[in-house]
C-alpha positions as CSV (number, residue, x, y, z in Angstrom):
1,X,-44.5,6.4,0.6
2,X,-45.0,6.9,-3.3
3,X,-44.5,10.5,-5.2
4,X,-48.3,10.4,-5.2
5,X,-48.7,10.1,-1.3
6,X,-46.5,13.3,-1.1
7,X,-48.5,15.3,-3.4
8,X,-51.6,13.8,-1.5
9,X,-50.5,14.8,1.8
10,X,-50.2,18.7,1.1
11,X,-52.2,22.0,-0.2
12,X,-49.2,23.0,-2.1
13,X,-46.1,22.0,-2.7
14,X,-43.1,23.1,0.3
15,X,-40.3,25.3,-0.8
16,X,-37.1,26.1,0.5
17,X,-38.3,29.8,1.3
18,X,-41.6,28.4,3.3
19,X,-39.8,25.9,4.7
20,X,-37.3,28.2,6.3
21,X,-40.6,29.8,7.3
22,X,-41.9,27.2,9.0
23,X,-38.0,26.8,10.8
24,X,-37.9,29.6,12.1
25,X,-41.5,29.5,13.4
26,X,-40.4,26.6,15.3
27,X,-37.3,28.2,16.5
28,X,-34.6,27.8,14.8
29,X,-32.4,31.0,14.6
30,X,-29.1,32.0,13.2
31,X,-25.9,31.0,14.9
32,X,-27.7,28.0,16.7
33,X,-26.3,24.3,16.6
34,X,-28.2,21.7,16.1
35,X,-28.5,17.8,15.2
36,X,-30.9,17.1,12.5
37,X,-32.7,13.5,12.1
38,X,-35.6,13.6,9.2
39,X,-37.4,11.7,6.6
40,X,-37.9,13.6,3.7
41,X,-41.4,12.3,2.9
42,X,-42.7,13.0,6.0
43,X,-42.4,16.4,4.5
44,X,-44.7,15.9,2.0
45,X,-44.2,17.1,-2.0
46,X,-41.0,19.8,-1.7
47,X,-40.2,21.4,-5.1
48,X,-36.3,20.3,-5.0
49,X,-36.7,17.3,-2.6
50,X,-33.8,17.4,-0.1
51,X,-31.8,20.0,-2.1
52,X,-34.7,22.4,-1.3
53,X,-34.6,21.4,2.5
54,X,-30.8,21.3,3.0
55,X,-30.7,25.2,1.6
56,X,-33.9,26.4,3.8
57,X,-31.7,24.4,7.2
58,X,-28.6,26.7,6.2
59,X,-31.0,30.4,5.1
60,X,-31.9,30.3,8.8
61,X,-28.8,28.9,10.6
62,X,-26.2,31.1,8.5
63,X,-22.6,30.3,8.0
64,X,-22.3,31.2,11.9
65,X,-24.5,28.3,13.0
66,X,-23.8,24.2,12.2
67,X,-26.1,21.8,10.9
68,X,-24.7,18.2,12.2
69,X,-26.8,15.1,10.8
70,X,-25.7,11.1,11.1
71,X,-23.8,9.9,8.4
72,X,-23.9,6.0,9.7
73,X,-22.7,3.2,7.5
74,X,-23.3,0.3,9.3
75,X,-22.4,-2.3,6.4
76,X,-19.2,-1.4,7.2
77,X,-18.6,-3.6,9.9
78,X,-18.3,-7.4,10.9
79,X,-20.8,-9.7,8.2
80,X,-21.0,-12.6,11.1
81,X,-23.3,-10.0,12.8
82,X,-25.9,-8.7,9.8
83,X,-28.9,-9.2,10.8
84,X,-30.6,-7.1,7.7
85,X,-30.1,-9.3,6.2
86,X,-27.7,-11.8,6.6
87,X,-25.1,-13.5,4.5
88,X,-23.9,-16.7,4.1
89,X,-21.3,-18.2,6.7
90,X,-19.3,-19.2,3.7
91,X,-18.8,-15.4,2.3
92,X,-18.2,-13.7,5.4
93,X,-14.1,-14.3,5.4
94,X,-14.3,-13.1,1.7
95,X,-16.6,-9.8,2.7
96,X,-13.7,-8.9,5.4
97,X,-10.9,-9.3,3.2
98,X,-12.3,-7.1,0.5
99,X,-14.7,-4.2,1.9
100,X,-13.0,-1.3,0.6
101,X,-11.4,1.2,3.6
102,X,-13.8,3.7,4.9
103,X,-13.3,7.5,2.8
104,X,-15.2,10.2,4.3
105,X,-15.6,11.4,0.9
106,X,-17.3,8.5,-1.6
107,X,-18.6,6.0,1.3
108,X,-22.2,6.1,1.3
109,X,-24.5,6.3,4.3
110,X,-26.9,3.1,4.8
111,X,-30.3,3.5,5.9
112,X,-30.0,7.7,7.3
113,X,-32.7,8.8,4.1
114,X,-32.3,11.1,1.5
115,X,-31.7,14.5,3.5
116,X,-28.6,13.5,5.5
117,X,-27.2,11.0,2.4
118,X,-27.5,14.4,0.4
119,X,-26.1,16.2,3.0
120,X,-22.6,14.3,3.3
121,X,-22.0,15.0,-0.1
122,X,-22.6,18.9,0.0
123,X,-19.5,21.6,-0.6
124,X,-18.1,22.2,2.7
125,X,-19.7,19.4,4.8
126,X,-17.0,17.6,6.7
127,X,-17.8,14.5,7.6
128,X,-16.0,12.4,11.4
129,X,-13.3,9.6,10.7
130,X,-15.8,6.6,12.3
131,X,-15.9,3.6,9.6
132,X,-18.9,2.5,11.2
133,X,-20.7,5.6,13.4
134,X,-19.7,8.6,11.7
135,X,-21.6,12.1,11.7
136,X,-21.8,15.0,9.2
137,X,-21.2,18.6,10.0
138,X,-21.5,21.8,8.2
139,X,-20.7,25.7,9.5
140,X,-19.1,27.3,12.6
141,X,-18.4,24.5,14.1
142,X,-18.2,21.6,11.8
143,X,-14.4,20.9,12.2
144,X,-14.9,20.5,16.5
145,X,-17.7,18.5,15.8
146,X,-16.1,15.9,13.5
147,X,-12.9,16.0,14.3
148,X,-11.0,13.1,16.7
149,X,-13.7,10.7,16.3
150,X,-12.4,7.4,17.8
151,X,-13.2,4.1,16.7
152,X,-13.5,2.9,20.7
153,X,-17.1,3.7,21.9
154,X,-17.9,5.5,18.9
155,X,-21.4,7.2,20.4
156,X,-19.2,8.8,23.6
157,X,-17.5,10.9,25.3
158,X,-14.8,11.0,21.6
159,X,-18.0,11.6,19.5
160,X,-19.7,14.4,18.2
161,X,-22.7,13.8,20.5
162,X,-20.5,14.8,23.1
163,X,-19.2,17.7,21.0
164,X,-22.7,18.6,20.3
165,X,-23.2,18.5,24.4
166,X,-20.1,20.6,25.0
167,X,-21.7,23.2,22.4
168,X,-25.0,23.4,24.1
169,X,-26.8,22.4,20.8
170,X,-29.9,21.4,20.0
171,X,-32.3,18.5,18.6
172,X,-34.4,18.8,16.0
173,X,-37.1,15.6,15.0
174,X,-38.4,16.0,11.4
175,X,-41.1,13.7,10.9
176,X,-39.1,11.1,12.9
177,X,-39.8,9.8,16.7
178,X,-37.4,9.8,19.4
179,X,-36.2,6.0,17.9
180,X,-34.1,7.9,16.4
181,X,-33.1,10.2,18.5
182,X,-29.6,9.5,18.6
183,X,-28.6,11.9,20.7
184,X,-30.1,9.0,23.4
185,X,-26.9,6.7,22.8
186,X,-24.8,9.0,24.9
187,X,-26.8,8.7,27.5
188,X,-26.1,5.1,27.4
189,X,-22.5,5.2,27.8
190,X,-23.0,7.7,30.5
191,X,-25.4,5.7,32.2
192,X,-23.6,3.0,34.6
193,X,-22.7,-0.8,33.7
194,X,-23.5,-0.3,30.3
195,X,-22.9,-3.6,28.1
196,X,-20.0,-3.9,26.5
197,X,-19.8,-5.8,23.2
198,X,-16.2,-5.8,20.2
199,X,-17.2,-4.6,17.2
200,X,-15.0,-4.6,13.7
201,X,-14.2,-2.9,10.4
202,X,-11.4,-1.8,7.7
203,X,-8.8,0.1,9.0
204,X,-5.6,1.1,7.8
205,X,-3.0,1.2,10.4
206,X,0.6,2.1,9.8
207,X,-0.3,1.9,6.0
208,X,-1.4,-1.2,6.0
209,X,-4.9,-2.5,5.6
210,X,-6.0,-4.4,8.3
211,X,-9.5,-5.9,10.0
212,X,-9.5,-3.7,12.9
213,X,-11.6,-5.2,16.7
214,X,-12.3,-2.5,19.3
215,X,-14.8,-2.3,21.9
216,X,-18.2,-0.5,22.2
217,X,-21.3,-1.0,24.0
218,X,-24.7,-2.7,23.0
219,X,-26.3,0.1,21.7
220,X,-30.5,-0.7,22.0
221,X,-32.4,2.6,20.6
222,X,-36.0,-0.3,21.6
223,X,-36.5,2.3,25.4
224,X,-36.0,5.3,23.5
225,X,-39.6,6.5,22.5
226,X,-41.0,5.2,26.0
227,X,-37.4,7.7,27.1
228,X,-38.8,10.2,24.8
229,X,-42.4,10.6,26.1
230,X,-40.7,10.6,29.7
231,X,-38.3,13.8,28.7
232,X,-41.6,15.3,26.9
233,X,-43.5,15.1,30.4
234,X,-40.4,16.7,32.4
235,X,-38.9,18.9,29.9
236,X,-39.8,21.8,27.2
237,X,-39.9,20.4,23.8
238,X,-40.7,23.0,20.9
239,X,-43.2,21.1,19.1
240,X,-44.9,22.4,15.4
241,X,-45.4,21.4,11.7
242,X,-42.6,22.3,8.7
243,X,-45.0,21.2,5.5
244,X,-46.8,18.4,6.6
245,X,-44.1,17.0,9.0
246,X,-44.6,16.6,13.1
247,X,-41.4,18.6,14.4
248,X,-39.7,18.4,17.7
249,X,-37.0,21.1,18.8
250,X,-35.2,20.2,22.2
251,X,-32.0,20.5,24.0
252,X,-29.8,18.1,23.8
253,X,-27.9,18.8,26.8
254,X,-31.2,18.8,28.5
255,X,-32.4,15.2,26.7
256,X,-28.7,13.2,27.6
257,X,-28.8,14.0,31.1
258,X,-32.6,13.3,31.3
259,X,-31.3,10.1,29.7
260,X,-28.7,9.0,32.0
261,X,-30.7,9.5,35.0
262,X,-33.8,7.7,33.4
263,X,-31.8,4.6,32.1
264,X,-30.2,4.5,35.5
265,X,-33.3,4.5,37.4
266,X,-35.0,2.0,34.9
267,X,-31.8,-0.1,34.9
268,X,-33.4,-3.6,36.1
269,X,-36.2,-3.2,33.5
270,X,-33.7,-3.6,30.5
């Protein structure tokens, strides 16, 4: 969507005062939790872009709430497996010799938009320890979100989905469907038999620089929006408009469990 589409798609232009508006007219309140996924244009034209929605998320939440977003960097992992897109056979031995070691700080995210690529680099932000799967807190809580990430089954139960889950938190869709909900990938590893796959990246271990394997399962996000309209039919979901974006508010606790019991019982179809 072009700069003109945005301006197109809107009366007048969002700010971060009317977009905290429009927050709190969905729900969001001070102290709360909750894991953000959004696409910035859905938003339509917002005078400061992501700076502008970052600050309105944090007005309503306060300093005694957390704002948790993904913070993914998928490149950082084996090059036999890109699929988006590929590389020659013949560079792959060269690409895992030399990718520089995961930094919380300067890695970038890959393919999580403007809002939650801003977000990772904003004062006081940490950010989990996951080379691969990491996530991006900010507030009350930020530290027992992120903190003990492992690199083992980087969606579960040592994740800050799970942390999110302990907390009660909640789920908030801007502009975005429930493909990328991924909140939904717990569920997975909570559901029974899930498929296990090895997955690699950088590591360092005992100082030393090494290419690191360690198992996981096959995450597939392909179920989730036929999941999603499933939970919508069975559960309260908080639905309304912040500028010109669709918005879904939900519990996560609520979504996961509705999850596990929905993969399990749809188990032969996948």
């Amino acid at each position: 969507m072009t700069e003109a589409d945005s301006i197109a798609r809107v009366k007048e232009p969002g700010t971060r005062e009317s977009l905290a508006a429009d927050f709190r007219r969905l729900g969001l309140f001070p102290g709360q939790v909750v894991l953000v996924h959004g696409a910035l244009s859905s938003l339509g034209w917002v005078s400061g872009g992501a700076v502008a929605v970052l600050w309105s998320l944090m007005d309503v939440l306060t300093p005694e709430g957390t704002l948790v977003m993904p913070a993914h960097s998928g490149d950082y992992s084996d090059p036999a497996q890109w699929q988006h897109p590929p590389v020659p056979e013949t560079w792959q031995e060269t690409i895992r010799a030399t990718m520089p070691l995961y930094d919380p700080r300067r890695t970038p995210t890959r393919g999580m938009g403007r809002i939650a690529e801003l977000f990772r680099t904003w004062p006081d932000v940490l950010r989990s320890d996951h080379p691969q799967l990491s996530f991006a807190a900010w507030g009350k809580e930020a530290n027992f979100v992120t903190a003990g990430h492992e690199l083992a089954y980087a969606l579960g139960e040592r994740s800050p989905l799970a942390r999110i889950y302990d907390l009660n938190g909640d789920v908030l869709l801007i502009g975005v469907g429930h493909d990328n909900n991924t909140s939904l990938h717990l569920s997975e590893v909570r559901a029974p038999n899930p498929q296990l796959i090895e997955t690699s990246a950088p590591w360092l271990e005992d100082g030393v620089r090494v290419w690191k394997c360690f198992p996981d399962i096959d995450y597939d996000e392909q179920r989730f929006p036929e999941l999603g309209v499933a939970f919508e039919a069975a559960y309260e979901v908080t639905t309304g408009q912040v500028a010109a974006a669709a918005c879904r508010l939900m519990s996560q606790r609520a979504l996961v469990d509705f999850g596990v019991e929905w993969l399990t019982a749809h188990a032969e179809e996948l």
